[in-house]
N, C-alpha and C positions, 0 to 999 in steps of 0.2 A: 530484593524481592519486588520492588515498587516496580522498580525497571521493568521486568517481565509482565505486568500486570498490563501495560504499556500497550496498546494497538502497536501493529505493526505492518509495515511495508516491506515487502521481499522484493528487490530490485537487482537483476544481474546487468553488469553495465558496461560495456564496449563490445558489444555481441558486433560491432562491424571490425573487431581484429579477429574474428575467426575466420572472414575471408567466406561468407556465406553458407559454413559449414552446420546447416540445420540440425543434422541428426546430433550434434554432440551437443548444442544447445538444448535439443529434446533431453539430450541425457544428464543431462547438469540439471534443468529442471523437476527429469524425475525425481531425484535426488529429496528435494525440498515437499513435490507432492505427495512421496510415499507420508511425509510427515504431517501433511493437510492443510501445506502449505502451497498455495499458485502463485509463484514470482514473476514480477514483469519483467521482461527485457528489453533494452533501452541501447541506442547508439545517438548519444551527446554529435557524433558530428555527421552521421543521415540525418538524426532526428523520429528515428523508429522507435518506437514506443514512446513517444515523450508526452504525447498526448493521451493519452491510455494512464501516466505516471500521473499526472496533471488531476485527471477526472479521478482516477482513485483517491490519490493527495486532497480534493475537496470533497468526495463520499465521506472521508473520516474527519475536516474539520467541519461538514457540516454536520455530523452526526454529534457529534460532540458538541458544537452552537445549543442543538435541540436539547440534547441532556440540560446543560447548565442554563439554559431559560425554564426547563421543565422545574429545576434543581428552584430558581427564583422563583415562578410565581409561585409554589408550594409554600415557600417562606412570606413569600408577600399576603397570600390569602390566610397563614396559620396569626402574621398581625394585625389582621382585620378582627 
């Protein structure tokens, strides 16, 4: 259950073996959107999406920096 609780990242990855086949990657993703989920798509040897994977990948650890300093000074100012 912890798992789940868990941010997450939905990444479909070698979208350059479909051979630039858009519509079916449209339809793999609807897949995940019907569920309120937006997955990135990524080709490790174009290099498409990997920048997009990147800037997400640091939305969530810096979203989580800010929590656990929030989390600190709370504790720092309840030992003052």
């Amino acid at each position: 259950k912890a798992l789940l609780a868990n941010p997450e990242i939905v990444v479909l990855s070698k979208i350059d073996a479909l051979g630039g086949e858009d519509a079916r990657v449209a339809e793999v993703c609807s897949l995940f959107e019907g569920e309120g989920i937006e997955p990135l798509t990524i080709s490790a040897v174009t290099g498409e999406g990997v920048d997009a994977l990147v800037a997400e990948m640091w939305r969530h650890v810096s979203r989580e920096r800010g929590a656990r300093a929030h989390v600190r000074q709370s504790l720092e100012d309840a030992w003052q």
